[in-house]
KOLDOLUM-623812 format. One line per field, with one value per residue (C-alpha): x, z negated, y. Coordinates in Angstrom, 2 decimals. Example, Ala and Ser with C-alpha at 12.3 -4.5 7.8 and 13.67 -1.06 7.14 Angstrom:
2
X = [12.30/13.67]
Z = [-7.80/-7.14]
Y = [-4.50/-1.06]
END
This chain:
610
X = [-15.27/-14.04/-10.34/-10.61/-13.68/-13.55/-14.02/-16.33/-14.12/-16.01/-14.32/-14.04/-10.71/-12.35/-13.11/-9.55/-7.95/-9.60/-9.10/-5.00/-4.85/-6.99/-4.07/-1.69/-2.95/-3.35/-0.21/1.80/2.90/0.61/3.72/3.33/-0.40/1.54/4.14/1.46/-0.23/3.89/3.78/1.40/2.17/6.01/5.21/2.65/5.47/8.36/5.60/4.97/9.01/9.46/7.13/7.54/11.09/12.44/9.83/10.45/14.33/13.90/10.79/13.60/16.08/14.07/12.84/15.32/19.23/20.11/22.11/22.05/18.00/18.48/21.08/18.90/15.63/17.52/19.23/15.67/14.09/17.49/17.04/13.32/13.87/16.67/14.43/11.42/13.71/15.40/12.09/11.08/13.90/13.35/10.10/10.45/13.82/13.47/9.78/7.41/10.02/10.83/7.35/6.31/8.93/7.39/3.96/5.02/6.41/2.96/0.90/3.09/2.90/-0.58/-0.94/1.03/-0.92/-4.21/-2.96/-2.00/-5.34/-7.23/-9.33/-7.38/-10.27/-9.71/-5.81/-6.70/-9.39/-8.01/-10.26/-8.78/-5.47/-5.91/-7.37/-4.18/-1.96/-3.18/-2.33/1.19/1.93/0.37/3.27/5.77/8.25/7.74/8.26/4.24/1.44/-0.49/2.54/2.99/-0.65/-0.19/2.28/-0.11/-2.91/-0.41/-0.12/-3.20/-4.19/-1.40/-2.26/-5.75/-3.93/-1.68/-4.19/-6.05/-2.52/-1.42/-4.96/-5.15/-1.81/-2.75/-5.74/-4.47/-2.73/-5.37/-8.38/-8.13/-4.64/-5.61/-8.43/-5.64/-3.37/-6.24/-7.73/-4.41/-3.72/-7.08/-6.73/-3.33/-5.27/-8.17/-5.23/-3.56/-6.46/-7.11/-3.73/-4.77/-7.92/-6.35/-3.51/-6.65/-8.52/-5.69/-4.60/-6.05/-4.00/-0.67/-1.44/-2.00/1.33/2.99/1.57/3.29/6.25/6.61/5.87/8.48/11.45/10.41/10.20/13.84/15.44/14.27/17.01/14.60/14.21/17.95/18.06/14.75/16.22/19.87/19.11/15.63/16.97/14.40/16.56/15.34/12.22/12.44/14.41/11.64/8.71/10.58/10.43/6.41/5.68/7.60/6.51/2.96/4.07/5.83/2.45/0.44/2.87/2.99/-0.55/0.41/3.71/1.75/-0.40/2.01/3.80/0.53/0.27/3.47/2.69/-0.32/1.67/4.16/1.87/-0.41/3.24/3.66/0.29/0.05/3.44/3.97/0.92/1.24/5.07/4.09/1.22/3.61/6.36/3.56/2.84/6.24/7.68/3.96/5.47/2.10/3.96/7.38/10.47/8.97/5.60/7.05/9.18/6.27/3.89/6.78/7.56/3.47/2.43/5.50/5.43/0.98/1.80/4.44/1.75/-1.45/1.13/2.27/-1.12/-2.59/-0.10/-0.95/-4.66/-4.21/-1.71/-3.98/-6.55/-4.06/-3.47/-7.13/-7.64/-4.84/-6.51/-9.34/-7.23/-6.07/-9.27/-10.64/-8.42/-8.39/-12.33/-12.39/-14.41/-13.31/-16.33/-14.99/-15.76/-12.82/-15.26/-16.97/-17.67/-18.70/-15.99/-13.78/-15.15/-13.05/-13.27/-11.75/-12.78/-16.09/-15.45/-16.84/-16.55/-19.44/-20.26/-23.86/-24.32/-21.14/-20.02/-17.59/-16.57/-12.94/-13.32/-14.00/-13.89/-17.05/-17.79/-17.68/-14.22/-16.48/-19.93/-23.07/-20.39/-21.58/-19.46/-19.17/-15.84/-15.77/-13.09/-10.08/-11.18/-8.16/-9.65/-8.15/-9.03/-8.20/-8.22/-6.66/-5.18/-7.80/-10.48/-10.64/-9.44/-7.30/-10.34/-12.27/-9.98/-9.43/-13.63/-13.09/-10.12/-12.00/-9.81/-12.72/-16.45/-19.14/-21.28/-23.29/-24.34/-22.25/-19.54/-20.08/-18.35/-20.47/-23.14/-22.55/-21.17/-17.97/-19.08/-20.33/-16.80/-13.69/-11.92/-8.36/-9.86/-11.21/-7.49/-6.30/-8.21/-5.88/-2.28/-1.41/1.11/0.08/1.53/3.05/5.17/7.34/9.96/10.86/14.56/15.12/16.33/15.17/13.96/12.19/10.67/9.45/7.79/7.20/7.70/10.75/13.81/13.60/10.18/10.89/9.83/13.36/12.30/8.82/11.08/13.20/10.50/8.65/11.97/12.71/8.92/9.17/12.28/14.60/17.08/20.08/20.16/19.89/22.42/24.96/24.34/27.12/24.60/21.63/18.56/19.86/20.98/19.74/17.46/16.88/20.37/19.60/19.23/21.64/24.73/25.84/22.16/21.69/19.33/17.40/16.39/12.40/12.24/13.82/11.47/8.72/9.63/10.18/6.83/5.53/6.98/5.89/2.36/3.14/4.59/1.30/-0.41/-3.35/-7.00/-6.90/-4.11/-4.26/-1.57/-2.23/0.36/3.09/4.89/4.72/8.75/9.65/11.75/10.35/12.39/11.08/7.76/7.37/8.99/6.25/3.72/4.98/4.88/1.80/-0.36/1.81/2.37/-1.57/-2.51/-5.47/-6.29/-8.42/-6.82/-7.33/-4.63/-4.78/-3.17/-3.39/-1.53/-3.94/-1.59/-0.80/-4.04/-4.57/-3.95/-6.84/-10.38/-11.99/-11.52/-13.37/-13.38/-13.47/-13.95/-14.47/-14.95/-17.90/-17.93/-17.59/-17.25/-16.80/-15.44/-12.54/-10.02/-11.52/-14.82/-14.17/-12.31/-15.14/-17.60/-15.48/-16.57/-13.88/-11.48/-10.96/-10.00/-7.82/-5.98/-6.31/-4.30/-1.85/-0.97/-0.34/2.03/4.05/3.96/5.92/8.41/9.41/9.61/11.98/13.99/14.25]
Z = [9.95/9.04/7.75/4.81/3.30/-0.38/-1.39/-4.12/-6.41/-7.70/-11.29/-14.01/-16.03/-18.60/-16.72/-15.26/-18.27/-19.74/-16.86/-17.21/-20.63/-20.04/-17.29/-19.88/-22.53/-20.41/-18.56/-21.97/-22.22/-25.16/-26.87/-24.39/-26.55/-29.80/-28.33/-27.12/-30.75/-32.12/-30.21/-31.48/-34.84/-34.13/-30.56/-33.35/-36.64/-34.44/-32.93/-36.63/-37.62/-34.64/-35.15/-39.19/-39.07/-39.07/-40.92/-43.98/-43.78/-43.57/-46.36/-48.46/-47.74/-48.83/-51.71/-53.30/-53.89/-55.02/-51.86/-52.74/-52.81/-49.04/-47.99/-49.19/-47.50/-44.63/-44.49/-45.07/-41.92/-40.06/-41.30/-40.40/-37.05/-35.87/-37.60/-35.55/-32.52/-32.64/-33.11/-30.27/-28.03/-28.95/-28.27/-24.85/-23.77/-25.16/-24.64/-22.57/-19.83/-19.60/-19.96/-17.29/-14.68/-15.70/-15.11/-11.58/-11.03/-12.32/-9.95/-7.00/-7.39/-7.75/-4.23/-2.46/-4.05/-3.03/0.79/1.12/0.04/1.74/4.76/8.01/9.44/7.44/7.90/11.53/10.29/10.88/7.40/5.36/6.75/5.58/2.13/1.86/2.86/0.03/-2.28/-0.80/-1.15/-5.27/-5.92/-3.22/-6.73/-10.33/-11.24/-10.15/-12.01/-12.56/-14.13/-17.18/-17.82/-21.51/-22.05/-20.42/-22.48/-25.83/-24.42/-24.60/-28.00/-29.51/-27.38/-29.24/-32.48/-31.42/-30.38/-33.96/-35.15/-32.46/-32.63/-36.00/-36.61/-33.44/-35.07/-38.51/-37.17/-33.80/-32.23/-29.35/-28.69/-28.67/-26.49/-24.00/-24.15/-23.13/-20.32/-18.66/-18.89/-17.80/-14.53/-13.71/-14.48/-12.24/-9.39/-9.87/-9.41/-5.97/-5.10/-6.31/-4.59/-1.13/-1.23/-1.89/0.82/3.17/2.02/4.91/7.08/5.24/5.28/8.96/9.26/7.07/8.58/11.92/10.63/8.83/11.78/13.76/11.23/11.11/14.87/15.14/12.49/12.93/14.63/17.02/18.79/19.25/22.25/24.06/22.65/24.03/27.77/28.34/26.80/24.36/22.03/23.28/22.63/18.97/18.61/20.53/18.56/15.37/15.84/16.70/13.19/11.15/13.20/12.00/8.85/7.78/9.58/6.61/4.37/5.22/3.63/0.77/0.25/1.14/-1.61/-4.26/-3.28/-4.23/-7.29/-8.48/-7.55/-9.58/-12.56/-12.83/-13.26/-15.67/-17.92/-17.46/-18.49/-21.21/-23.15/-22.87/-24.21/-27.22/-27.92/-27.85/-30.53/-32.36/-32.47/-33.01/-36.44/-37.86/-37.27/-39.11/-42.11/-42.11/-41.61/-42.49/-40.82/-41.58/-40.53/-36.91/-36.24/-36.94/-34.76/-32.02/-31.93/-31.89/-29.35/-26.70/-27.58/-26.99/-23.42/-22.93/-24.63/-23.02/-19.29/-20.26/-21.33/-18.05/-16.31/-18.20/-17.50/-13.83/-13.68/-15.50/-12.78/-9.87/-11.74/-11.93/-8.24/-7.78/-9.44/-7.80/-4.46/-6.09/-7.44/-3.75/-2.53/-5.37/-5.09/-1.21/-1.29/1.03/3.34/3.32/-0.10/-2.53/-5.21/-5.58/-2.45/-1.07/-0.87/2.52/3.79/2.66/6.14/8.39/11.37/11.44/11.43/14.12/14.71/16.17/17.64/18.03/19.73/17.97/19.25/17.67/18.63/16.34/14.75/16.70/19.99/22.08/23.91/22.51/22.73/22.33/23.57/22.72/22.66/22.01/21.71/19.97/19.20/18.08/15.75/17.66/21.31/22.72/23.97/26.30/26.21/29.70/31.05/32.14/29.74/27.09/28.07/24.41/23.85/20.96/19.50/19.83/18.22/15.59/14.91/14.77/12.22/9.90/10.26/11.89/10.77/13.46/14.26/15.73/14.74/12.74/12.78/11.52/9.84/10.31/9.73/7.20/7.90/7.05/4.24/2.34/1.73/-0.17/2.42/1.26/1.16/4.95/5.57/4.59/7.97/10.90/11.19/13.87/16.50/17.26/19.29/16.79/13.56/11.34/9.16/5.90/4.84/3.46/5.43/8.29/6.24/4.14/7.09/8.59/5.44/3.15/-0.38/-2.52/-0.97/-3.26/-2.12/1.56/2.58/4.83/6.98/8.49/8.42/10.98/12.56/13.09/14.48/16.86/18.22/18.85/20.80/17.68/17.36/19.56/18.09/14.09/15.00/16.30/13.30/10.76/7.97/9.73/8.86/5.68/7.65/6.61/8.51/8.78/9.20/7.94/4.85/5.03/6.50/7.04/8.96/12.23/15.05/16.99/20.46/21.28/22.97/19.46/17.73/19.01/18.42/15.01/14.75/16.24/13.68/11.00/12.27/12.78/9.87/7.95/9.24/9.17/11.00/13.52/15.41/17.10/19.80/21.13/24.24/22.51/25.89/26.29/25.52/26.47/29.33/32.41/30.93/27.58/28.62/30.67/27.54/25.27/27.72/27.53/23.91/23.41/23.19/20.22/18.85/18.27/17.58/15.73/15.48/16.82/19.21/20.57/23.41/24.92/27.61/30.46/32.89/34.21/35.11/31.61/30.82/32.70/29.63/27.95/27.27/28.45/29.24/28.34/30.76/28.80/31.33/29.89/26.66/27.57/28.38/32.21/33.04/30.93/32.10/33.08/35.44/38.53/37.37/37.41/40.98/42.41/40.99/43.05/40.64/38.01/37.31/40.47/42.10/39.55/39.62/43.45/43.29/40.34/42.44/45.33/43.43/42.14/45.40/46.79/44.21/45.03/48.78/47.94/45.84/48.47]
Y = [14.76/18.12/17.28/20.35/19.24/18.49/14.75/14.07/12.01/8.72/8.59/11.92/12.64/10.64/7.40/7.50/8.48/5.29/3.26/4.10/3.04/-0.08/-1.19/-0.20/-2.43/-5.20/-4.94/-5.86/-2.31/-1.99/-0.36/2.95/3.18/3.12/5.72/8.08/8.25/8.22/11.90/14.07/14.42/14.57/17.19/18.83/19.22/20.85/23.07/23.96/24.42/26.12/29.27/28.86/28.91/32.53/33.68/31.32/31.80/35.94/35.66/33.58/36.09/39.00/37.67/35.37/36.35/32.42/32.17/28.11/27.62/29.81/27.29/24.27/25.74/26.64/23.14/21.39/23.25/21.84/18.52/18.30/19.13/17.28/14.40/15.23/15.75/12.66/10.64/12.51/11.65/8.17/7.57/9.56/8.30/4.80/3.96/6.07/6.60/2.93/1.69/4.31/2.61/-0.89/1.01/1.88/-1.78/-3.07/-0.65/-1.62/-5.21/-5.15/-2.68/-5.89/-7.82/-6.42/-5.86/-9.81/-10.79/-8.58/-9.82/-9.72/-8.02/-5.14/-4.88/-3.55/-0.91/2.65/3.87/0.92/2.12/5.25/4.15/2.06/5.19/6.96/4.53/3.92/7.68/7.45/4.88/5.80/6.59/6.35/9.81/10.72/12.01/8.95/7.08/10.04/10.17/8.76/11.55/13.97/12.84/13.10/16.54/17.46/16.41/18.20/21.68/21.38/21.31/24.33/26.18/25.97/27.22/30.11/30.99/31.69/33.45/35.94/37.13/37.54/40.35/41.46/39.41/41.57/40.24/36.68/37.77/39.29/36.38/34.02/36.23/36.37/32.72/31.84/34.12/32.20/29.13/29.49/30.85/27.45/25.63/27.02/25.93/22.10/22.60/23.41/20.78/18.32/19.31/19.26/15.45/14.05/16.18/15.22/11.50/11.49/12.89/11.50/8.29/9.13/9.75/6.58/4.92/6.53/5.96/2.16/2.20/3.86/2.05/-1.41/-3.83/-5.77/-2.51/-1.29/-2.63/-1.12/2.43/2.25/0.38/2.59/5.84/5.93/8.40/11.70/10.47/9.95/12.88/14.75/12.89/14.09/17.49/17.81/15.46/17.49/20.19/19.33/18.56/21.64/23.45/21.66/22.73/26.20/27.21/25.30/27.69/30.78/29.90/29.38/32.93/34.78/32.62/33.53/37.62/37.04/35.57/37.86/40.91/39.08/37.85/41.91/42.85/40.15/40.58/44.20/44.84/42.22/43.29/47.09/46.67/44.30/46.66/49.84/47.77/46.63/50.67/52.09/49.74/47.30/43.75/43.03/41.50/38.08/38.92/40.30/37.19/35.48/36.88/37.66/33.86/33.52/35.46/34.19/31.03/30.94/32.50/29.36/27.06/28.11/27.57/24.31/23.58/24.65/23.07/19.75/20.09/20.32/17.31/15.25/16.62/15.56/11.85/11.74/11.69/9.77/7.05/7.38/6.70/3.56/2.65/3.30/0.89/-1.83/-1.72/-2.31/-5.40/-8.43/-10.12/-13.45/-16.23/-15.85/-17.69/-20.75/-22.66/-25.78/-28.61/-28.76/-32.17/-35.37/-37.01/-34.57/-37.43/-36.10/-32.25/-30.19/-26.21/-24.58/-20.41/-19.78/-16.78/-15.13/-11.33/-9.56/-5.49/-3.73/-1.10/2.42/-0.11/1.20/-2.70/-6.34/-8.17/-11.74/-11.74/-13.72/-16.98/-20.46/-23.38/-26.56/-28.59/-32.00/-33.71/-34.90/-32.90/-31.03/-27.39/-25.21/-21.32/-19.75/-15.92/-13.17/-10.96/-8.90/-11.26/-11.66/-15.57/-14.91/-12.73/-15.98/-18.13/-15.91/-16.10/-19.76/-19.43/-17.35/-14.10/-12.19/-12.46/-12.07/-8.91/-10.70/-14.66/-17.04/-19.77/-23.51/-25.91/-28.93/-26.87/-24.91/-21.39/-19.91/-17.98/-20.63/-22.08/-20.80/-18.43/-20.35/-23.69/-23.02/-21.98/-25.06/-26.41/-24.65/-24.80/-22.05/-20.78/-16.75/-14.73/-12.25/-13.54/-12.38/-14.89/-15.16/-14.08/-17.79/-20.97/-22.63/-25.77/-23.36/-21.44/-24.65/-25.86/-22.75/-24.25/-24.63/-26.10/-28.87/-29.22/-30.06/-33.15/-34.10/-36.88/-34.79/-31.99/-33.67/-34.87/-31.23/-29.79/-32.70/-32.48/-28.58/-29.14/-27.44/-30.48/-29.72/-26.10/-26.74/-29.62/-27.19/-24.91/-25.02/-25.30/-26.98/-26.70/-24.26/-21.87/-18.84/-16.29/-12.21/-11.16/-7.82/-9.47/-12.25/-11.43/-14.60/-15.95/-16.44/-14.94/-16.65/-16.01/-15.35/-19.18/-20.59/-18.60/-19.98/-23.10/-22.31/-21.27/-24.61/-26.66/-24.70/-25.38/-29.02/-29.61/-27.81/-30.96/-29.68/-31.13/-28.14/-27.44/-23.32/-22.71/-18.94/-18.71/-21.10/-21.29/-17.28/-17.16/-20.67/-21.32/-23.62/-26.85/-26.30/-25.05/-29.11/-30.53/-28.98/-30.18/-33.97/-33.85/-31.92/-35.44/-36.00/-32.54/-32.96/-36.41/-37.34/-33.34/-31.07/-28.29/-25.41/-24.35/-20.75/-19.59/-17.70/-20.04/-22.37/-24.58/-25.59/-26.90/-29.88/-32.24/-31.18/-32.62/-28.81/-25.65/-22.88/-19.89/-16.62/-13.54/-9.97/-11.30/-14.08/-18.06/-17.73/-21.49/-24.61/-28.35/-29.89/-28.64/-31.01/-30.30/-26.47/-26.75/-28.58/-25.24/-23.32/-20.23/-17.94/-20.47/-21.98/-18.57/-17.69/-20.92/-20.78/-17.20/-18.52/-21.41/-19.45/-17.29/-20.08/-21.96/-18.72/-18.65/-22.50/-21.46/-18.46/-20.75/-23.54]
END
C-alpha cells in the first residue's frame, strides 16, 4: 500500500464534532457543554469593546468637554472588560481546562479498556497494532486537538459573529478592502491546508517510526533486560539502532519543515500585500479629511484585528480538521469489532463431569503467515483424561491449545464444547473453563497471596492458598520470606518486594492456575525453567496438581509425559501420531524416534556425569 496515499476519513467535522460532545455529556463533564455556550457571548462582547473602544473614548473626547461623563465612559469600557475578562479566565482556567484533563483521563481509560477486552487474536495483528498506535499517539498527552474541541467549536461560533461585525465596519469605509483582506487570508489558508494534507498522508510513515522507537526505549530501559545488554554488549547496538530511527524519523520530518518554511514565505508577503495596502488607503482618507480620528482608530483596529481574526480563525478551522481525524483514529479503534460472544450465550454446563472438548477439522494460519501453524486437526477430550501435547519446537502445540482455550478462532472448522461451538457461549463464561500455565506472564505489582488468587486481600481464601503454594513446590521460599505470602512483587514498583528467579516464577504461575480451580487444567512447558529436582517433584505431584480435571500437558520433552492417559503427536503443525507412550514406541513412527534421539542425549549426559 502506497504509505502517502490519502485516507478517506469515515466520520465529517460534523459527526465528530457531535460524537465529542456526546462523550462529553455522558462522561459527567456535562459542565464543559455549559462552559462552551458560557464563551461566546463573553469571547463575542470583548471582541466588541475591543475594536469600539478608542473610537468611543476619542468620539467622547471630541465632542464632549465634561471631563467627568469622559472619565465615567472611559471607566465603564474598563469595567466591562475586566468583567468579561475575568469571566473569561474563569471559565477557561477553572472549567474547560480542567474538564479537558478529565476528558483525556476518560479517553485513556476507555483505550485500556478497549485493548483488555479485545480478542487475543487481534492483539497479535500487525493492522490492529497499527490501529491501536494511532490511538495511543491521539492521547499520548492532554494538551491535543481532540481534547480542546469544545473550545474550538466555541471558537468558531463566535468568528461567525465577528465576521458579521469586521465585515461590516470594512466596507463602511471600502468593499474592495474587505475583498483584499479575505483573498489574502484565504491564499494562506489553502497553503496551510497543504501542510495538514501532507503531514496526513505521511502518518503512516511517522507511526511506523515512532512505533520502533517505542519499542527500543522499552527494550533498553526495562530491568529484566539489563543483564542481556551489559554481559552480551548489546549497548552499541541500541545506541546504533537509535540513530537510524531517529534517522528515519527526522527524514519524515524534514518535508514537513520544508513545507512550513514556504508557508511562512508565502505569509509574510501576503501580511505585506494585505496591510500595506489597507493602512495606505486608510491613511490616504483620514489626511483628504473624509473620516475623523475616531473613524481611523476604528477602522485601523478593524482592519488588523480581521487579518488576526480571519488567522486565528483559519487556524481554528484546520485544528478542528486535525481533531476530526483524530477521532476518527479513535473511533477506528473503538469500533474494531471482537469475533468471539461478549453477549448472550448458552449456560456453561452445571456438571462439569460430563464436559468434553472437541477439533473437527480445525486449521488456523497468523496474520501475514504464508502456511498453517494447525492443520486440518481433529481431536476429542473427555472429562477427567490427562492429555499430553508433544513436538519439537514451532510444531504449533501451543497454537493448538490456544484453539482449544478460545484465544484463537479457526480458519478453518470449529471447536466444541459438548457440542456446541465456541461461539455460541459467552467468551468470559467459556474462560471461566481453563485455568492455565503459558509460557510468557507478566505479574501484578501487589503481593504474592494476591498474585496467587487475584482478588482482594481480604478475599483470599488462606487455607487453599496454602495449599496451592505447597502443591507448586512454593513453601520453603514464602516461608523464608520476611512477610510471607504478603510480600510484595515488581520491585520497580515496590522498593521493598522481592524478585523472584524464572524457576519461582513458574511456580508462581502454577498456583495461580491451581488455585483458579477450574475443570481444565492448561500447562504449556511448566517445567521449561524448573530445575531437574523440581522438574521430578512436579511430576510426582502432577496426579494431584490435576485431580478430578481435565488436562492438557505440553511439552517438548518426551520424557515428561509418561503419566498421561495420551499423547498427541503434533509435527509441522498436524496430528502425526496419537496413543500412549508404549503404544507409540511399539509404532515405531515420529514419536518413537524422537524419544529414541532424546533418550540418547540424556543417556550421554548421565555417562559424562558418572
Amino acid at each position: 500500500m502506497d504509505k502517502t496515499k490519502k485516507e478517506k476519513q469515515k466520520y465529517n467535522i460534523f459527526q465528530n464534532t457531535a460524537y465529542a460532545f456526546g462523550n462529553i455529556w455522558r462522561s459527567g463533564q456535562k459542565i464543559l457543554v455549559f462552559a462552551t455556550a458560557a464563551k461566546i457571548p463573553v469571547n463575542f462582547a470583548l471582541i466588541v469593546i475591543t475594536l469600539y473602544m478608542p473610537k468611543i473614548i476619542l468620539d467622547s473626547l471630541e465632542l464632549s468637554n465634561n471631563i467627568q461623563q469622559i472619565i465615567a465612559i472611559i471607566a465603564a469600557l474598563l469595567a466591562g472588560t475586566m468583567i468579561f475578562e475575568l469571566i473569561g479566565n474563569f471559565v477557561e482556567g477553572k472549567v474547560t481546562i480542567i474538564s479537558s484533563y478529565r476528558m483525556w483521563g476518560y479517553y485513556k481509560r476507555h483505550i485500556y479498556q478497549k485493548y483488555i477486552d479485545t480478542d487475543y487474536e487481534l492483539l497479535e495483528n500487525p493492522e490492529f497494532q497499527n490501529i491501536k498506535s494511532r490511538a495511543d499517539m491521539v492521547c499520548e498527552n492532554a494538551d491535543c486537538p481532540v481534547m480542546y474541541m469544545p473550545r474550538y467549536f466555541a471558537s468558531i461560533i463566535t468568528s461567525i459573529f465577528s465576521f458579521i461585525l469586521f465585515a461590516g465596519v470594512i466596507s463602511a469605509l471600502n468593499p474592495l478592502i474587505l475583498i483584499l483582506l479575505s483573498a489574502t487570508v484565504f491564499i494562506n489558508y489553502f497553503t496551510v491546508k497543504s501542510i495538514r494534507n501532507y503531514e496526513h498522508k505521511i502518518q503512516g510513515e511517522r507511526i511506523a517510526v515512532h512505533r520502533k522507537i517505542h519499542y527500543l526505549t522499552n527494550m533498553s530501559t526495562q530491568f529484566n533486560h539489563g543483564k542481556d545488554i551489559r554481559l552480551y554488549k548489546m549497548a552499541s547496538w541500541f545506541r546504533k539502532m537509535s540513530q537510524i530511527f531517529m534517522g528515519d524519523w527526522h527524514s519524515v520530518l524534514k518535508g514537513v519543515e520544508y513545507k512550513n518554511f514556504k508557508a511562512a514565505l508565502i505569509n509574510f508577503f501576503m501580511v505585506l500585500l494585505r496591510d500595506g495596502g489597507a493602512y495606505i488607503y486608510l491613511i490616504y482618507k483620514a489626511v483628504a479629511g473624509e473620516i475623523n480620528a475616531g473613524d481611523f482608530v476604528l477602522y485601523f483596529a478593524a482592519i488588523g484585528q480581521f487579518a488576526g481574526w480571519f488567522s486565528g480563525l483559519v487556524d481554528t478551522w484546520l485544528n478542528i480538521h486535525k481533531a476530526s481525524l483524530q477521532f476518527c483514529y479513535l473511533r477506528e479503534f473503538f469500533e474494531v469489532e471482537n469475533k468471539t460472544n461478549r453477549g448472550k450465550g448458552i449456560k456453561i454446563p452445571a456438571d462439569l463431569k460430563g464436559l468434553s472438548i472437541e477439533l473437527k477439522n480445525v486449521s488456523y494460519k497468523y496474520p501475514a503467515a504464508e502456511d498453517y501453524a494447525v492443520k486440518n486437526v481433529n481431536l476429542k477430550i473427555a472429562a477427567g483424561e490427562k492429555i499430553a501435547v508433544v513436538g519439537l519446537n514451532g510444531a504449533g502445540k501451543t497454537t493448538l491449545v490456544k484453539l482449544i482455550c478460545g484465544m484463537y478462532a479457526p480458519a478453518e472448522g470449529e471447536v466444541l464444547l459438548n457440542g456446541h461451538k465456541v461461539s455460541e457461549y459467552n467468551i468470559y463464561d467459556y474462560y471461566t473453563l481453563f485455568a492455565a500455565v503459558f509460557q510468557q506472564f507478566r505479574f501484578l505489582p501487589v503481593s504474592i497471596a494476591q498474585n496467587i488468587a487475584i482478588v482482594p486481600k481480604e478475599q483470599v481464601d488462606v487455607k487453599k492458598l496454602e495449599r496451592c503454594i505447597e502443591l507448586a513446590g512454593l513453601t520453603e521460599k514464602i516461608n523464608g520470606l520476611t512477610n510471607g505470602a504478603d510480600t510484595l512483587l515488581i520491585k520497580e514498583i515496590n522498593p521493598d518486594g522481592t524478585a523472584l528467579s524464572g524457576g519461582e516464577q513458574q511456580k508462581l504461575m502454577l498456583a495461580r492456575a491451581i488455585y483458579k480451580d477450574a475443570p481444565v487444567l492448561i500447562l504449556d512447558e511448566p517445567t521449561a525453567a524448573l530445575d531437574p529436582i523440581a522438574e521430578s517433584e512436579m511430576y510426582k505431584k502432577y496426579n494431584d496438581i490435576a485431580k478430578n480435571k481435565t488436562s492438557v500437558f505440553i511439552s517438548h520433552r518426551l520424557a515428561s509425559t509418561r503419566f498421561c492417559d495420551r499423547i498427541i503427536m503434533i509435527n509441522d503443525g498436524e496430528i502425526a501420531e496419537t496413543g500412549t507412550h508404549d503404544e507409540l514406541m511399539k509404532k515405531g513412527g515420529k514419536y518413537a524416534e524422537l524419544f529414541d534421539i532424546q533418550s540418547h542425549y540424556y543417556k550421554e549426559g548421565r555417562d559424562a556425569n558418572e
